[in-house]
C-alpha positions in Angstrom: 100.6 78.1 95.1 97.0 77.9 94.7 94.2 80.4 96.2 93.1 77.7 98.6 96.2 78.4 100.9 95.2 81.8 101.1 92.2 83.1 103.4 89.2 84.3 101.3 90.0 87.9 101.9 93.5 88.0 100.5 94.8 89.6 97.2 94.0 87.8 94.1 97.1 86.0 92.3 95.8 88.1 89.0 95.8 91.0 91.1 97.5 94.0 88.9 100.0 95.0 91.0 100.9 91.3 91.9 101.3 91.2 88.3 103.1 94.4 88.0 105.7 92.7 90.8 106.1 89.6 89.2 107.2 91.4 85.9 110.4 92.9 88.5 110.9 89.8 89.8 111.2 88.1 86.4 113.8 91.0 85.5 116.2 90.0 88.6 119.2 88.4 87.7 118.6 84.9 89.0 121.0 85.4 91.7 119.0 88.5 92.9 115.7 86.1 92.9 117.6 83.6 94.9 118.3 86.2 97.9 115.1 87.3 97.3 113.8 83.7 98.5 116.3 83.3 100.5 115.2 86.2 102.9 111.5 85.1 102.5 112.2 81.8 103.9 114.6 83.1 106.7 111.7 85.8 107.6 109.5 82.4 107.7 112.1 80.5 110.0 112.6 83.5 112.4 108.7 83.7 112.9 108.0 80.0 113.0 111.3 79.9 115.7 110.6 82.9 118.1 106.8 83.6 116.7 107.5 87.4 117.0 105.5 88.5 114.2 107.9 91.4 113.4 110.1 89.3 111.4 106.8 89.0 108.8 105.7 92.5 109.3 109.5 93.6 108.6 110.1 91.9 105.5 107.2 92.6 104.5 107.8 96.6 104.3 110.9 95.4 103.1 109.7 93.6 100.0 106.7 96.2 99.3 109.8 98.9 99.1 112.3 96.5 97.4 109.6 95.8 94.6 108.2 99.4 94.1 111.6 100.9 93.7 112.9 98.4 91.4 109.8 99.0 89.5 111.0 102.7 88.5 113.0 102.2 85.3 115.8 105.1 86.1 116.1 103.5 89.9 116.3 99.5 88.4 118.8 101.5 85.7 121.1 103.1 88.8 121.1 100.2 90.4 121.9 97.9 87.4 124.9 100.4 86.6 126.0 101.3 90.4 129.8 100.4 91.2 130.2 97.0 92.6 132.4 97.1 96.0 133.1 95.0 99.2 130.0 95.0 100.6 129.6 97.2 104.1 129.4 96.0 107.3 125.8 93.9 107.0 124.0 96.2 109.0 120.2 96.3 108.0 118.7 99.6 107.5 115.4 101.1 108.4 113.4 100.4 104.9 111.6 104.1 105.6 114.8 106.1 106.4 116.0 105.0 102.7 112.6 105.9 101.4 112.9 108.8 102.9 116.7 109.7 101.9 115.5 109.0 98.3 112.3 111.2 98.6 114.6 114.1 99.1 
């Protein structure tokens, strides 16, 4: 996408920490990308559908976290090395309460 969709205020698409994200994006497995836009465009859908703005705000918080955290090489590393399982019961959890559990 180009600047031009973006208001004049907004982040640059050079920006260095848009940079910095795109270089964790590009080390997903593709698979891992494809969620990734896959809950962009559900976020999208839900605010588009019910035009409760917490669907944006909340993805957002969850993307900011998602990125920054995959960005630390021993976290990417644990994560990249964690045992694979059945997956729990699909109940979303508050992005600051696993900041927080990490942090301590």
């Amino acid at each position: 996408m180009k600047d031009e969709f973006f208001p004049a205020d907004s982040v640059s698409h050079d920006d260095p920490a848009v940079e910095r994200a795109m270089e964790t994006i590009d080390g997903l497995k593709p698979s891992e990308q494809r969620e990734l836009l896959r809950s962009s465009y559900r976020a999208v859908l839900a605010f588009e559908r019910t035009k409760d703005i917490d669907h944006l705000t909340d993805f957002a918080k969850n993307l900011l976290a998602t990125v920054h955290l995959r960005g630390i090489p021993a976290y990417a590393e644990a994560l990249k090395n964690a045992p694979r399982g059945p997956r729990g019961s699909g109940e979303a959890l508050d992005v600051e309460e696993v900041l927080n559990r990490l942090m301590e």
